[in-house]
N, C-alpha and C positions, 0 to 999 in steps of 0.2 A: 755744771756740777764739778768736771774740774778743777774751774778757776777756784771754786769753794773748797775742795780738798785740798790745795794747793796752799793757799793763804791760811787753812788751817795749820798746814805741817808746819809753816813760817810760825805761827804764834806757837803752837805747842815744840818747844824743842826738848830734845831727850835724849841725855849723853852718857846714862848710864840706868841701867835697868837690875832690880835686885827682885829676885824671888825668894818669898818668904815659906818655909816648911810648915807649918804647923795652920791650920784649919782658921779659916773666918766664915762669922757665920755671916752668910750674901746678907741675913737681914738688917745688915751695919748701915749707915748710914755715912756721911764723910765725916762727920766729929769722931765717930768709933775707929771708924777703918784709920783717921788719921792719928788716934790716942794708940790702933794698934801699931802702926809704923815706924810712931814713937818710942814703944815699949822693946817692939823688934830691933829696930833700925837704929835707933839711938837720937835720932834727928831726923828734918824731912830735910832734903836737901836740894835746893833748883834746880830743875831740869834735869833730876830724875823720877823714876818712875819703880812704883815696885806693886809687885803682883801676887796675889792670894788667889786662893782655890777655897772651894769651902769643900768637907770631908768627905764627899763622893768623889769629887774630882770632875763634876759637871758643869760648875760655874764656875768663874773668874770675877775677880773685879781689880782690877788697875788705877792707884791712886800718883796721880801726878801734880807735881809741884810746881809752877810755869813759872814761877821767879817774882810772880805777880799775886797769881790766886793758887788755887785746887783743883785739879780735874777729876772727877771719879768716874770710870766708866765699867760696864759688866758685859760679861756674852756667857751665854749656853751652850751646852751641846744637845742638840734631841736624840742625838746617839752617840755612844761611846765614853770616854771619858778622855781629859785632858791630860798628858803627859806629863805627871809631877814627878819631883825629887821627894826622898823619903824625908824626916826628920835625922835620920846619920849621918847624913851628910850635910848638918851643921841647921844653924836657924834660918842660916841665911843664905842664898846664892847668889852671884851676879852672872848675868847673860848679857850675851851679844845682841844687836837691834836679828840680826837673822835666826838665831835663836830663839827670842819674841814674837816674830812673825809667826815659825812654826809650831809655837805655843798655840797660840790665838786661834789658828787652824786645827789645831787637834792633832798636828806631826810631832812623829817623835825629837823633837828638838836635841834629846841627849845624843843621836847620831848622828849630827848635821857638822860634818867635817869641816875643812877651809873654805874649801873650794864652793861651799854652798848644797853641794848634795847628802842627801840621808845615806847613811852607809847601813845596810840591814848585816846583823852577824847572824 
């Protein structure tokens, strides 16, 4: 299972990660989620990656660009919600790959210092 994780990181590469403010609704599909990337983002761009919430802030979905095809992937929470950015703070965000990680997990990603740890105020 490794080796499969492994060779997947090699095909999907991801150099820059943008989260998007404003709600999708999960029941997109990759033509929508990609027409909204478009409308957001301006272009999709290779081997990046950009991230929507839909309005509870329970589910994700991650569309990536591999330089080739389209990746579209989602996750849930069955509890809690995911750490978003409001709409003030612009349409659009870019995050760090350690930042996305503790997105994906349900950490609060906006206190995640240099060093890698979450700073609680």
């Amino acid at each position: 299972m490794r080796d499969l994780a492994a060779r997947g990181a090699d095909v999907i590469q991801v150099q820059a990660v943008w989260l998007a403010t404003q709600p999708l609704d999960m029941r997109s599909g990759i033509d929508s989620a990609l027409a909204r990337v478009v409308a957001v983002f301006g272009a999709v761009q290779p081997h990046h990656a950009y991230v929507f919430a839909n309005r509870s802030s329970t589910r994700v979905k991650v569309l990536v660009h591999d330089g080739i095809g389209i990746w579209l992937a989602a996750r849930r929470l069955h509890r809690g919600r995911f750490v978003w950015a409001d709409a003030q703070a612009g349409a659009q965000i870019q995050l760090s790959q350690q930042q996305l990680q503790a997105l994906v997990l349900g950490l609060p990603w906006k206190r995640l210092g240099p060093d890698g740890a979450i700073r609680l105020v």
